[in-house]
C-alpha positions as CSV (number, residue, x, y, z in Angstrom):
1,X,16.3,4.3,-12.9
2,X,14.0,1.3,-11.6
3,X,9.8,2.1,-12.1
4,X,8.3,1.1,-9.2
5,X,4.1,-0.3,-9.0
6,X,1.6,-1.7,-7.1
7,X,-0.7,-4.4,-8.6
8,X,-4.2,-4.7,-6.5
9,X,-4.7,-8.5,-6.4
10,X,-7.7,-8.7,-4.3
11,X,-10.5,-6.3,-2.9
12,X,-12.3,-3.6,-4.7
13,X,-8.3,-2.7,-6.5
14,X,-8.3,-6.3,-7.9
15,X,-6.6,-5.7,-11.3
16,X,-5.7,-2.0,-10.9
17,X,-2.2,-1.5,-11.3
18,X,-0.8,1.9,-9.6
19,X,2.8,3.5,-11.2
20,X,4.5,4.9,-8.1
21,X,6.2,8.6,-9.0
22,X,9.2,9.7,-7.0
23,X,7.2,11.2,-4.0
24,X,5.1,9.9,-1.3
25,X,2.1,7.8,-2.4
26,X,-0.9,7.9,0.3
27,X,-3.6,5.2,0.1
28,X,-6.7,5.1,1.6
29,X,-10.3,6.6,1.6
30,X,-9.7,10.3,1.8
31,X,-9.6,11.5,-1.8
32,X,-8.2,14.7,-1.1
33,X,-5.1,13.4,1.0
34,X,-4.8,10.3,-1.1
35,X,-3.8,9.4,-4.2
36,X,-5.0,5.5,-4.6
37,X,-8.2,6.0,-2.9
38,X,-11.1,3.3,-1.5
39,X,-14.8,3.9,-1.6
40,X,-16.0,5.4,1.8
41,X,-17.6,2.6,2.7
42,X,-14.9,0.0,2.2
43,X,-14.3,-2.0,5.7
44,X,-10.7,-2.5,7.3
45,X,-9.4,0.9,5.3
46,X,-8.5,3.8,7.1
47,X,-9.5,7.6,5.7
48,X,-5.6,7.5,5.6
49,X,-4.5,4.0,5.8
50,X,-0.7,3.9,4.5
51,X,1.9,5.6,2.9
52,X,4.3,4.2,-0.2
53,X,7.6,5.6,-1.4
54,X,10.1,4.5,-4.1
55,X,13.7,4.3,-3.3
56,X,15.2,3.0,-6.4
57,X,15.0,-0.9,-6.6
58,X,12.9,-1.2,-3.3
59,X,9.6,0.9,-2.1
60,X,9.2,1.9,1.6
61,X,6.1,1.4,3.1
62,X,4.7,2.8,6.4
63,X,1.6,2.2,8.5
64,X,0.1,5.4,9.6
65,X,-1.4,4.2,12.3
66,X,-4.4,3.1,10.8
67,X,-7.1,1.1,13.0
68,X,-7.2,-2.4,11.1
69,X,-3.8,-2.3,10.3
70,X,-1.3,-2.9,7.0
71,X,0.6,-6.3,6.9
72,X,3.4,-8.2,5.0
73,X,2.8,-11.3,3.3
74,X,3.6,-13.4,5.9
75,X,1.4,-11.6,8.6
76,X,3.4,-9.4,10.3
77,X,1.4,-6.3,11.2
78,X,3.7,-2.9,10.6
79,X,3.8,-0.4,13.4
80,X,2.9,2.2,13.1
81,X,5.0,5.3,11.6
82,X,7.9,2.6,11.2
83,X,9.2,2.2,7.4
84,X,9.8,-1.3,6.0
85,X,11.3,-2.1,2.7
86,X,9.7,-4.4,0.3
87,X,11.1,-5.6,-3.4
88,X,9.9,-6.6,-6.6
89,X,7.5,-9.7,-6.0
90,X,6.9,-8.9,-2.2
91,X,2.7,-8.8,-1.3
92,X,1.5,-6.7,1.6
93,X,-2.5,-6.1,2.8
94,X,-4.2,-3.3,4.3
95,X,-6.9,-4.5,7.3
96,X,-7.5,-8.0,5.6
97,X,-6.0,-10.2,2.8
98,X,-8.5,-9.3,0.7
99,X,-7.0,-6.1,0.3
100,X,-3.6,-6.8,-1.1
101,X,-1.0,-5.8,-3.4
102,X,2.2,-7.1,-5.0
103,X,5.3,-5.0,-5.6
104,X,6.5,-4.9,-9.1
105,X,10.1,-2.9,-9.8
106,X,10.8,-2.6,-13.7
């Protein structure tokens, strides 16, 4: 069975690298809903910004309808409580670029 992580490659979670379990993943800046979790503080990160889940060789990711918004690479904004599938090697950002992540699948 494929292992699925994040890598933080920018933003406060530059460098951080996130192993995904079987079950729903949430990120964002409530630390008792979510499990990779900003400061309070952090601009353009919802108290519960997104939410991650493995599916084998692919993760699902979904917006939950967070105010700045989580994006693909190439700057399509997801909408909100709709799943999209990324692979190993795809990047996504929550608010701002800053904030982003690559998809690793090992």
């Amino acid at each position: 069975m494929s292992r699925i992580s994040l890598y933080g490659v920018g933003g406060v979670m530059a460098g951080s690298i996130f192993p995904l379990e079987d079950a729903a993943t949430l990120i964002g800046r409530d630390p008792s809903k979510c499990s990779i979790v900003y400061p309070a503080d952090e601009p353009g990160i919802s108290t519960v910004h997104c939410q991650v889940i493995p599916r084998g060789n692919y993760l699902e990711i979904m917006d939950m309808g967070s105010s700045y918004g989580t994006y693909l690479e190439n700057g399509i904004r997801m909408q909100k409580n709709e799943s999209y599938q990324l692979s190993n090697g795809d990047r996504f950002y929550l608010g701002d670029r800053k904030n982003k992540y690559i998809v690793k699948v090992m």
